[in-house]
N, C-alpha and C positions, 0 to 999 in steps of 0.2 A: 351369236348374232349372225344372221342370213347377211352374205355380201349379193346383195342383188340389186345393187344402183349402181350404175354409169356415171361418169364426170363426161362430158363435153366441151367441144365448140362446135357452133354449127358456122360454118363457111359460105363463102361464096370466094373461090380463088384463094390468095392465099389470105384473104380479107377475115378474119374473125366479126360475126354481126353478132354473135350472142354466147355466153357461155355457163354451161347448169349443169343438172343432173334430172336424171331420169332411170325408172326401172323399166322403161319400153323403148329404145331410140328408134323403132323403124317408125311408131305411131309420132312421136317427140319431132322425128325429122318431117313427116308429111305435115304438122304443125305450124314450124317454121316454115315451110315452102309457102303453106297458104299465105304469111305476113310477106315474106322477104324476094321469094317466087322461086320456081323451079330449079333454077343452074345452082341451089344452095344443098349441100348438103353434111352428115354429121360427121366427125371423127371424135373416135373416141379417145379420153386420155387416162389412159393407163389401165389397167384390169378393171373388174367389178369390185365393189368397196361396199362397207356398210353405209346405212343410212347416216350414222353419226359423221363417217366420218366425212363421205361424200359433202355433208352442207359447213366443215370446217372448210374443208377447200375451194368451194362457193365463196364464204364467208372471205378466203381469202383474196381469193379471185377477182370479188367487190373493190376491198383493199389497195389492191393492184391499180384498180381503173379500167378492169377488164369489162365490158356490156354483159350486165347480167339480169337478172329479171325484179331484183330489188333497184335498180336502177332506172328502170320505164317509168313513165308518169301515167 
């Protein structure tokens, strides 16, 4: 299995507005800037992961109560 997804948050300060994955974050983070604007941007957490396992930790993410994109209306 190719680890070539990313886990995120995308910020603004120390503010968490969203948190996902992605196998592109510089395209992922110009994304987000267009909803949330400019002064936001990504960090990533932790290495690159496989697909599987990146959307358990989404999954938990959710969980948590963390903003994530299963959470948007």
């Amino acid at each position: 299995m190719s680890r070539d997804t990313y886990k995120y948050h995308f910020k603004q300060g120390n503010k968490i507005l969203h948190t996902g994955i992605t196998n592109d974050p510089e395209r992922r983070e110009q994304e987000h800037q267009q909803t949330y604007g400019d002064d936001g941007h990504i960090t990533k957490v932790g290495s690159a992961t496989t697909i599987a396992a990146a959307l358990k930790w989404e999954r938990e993410q959710t969980e948590r109560g963390r903003p994530t994109r299963r959470q948007r209306g």
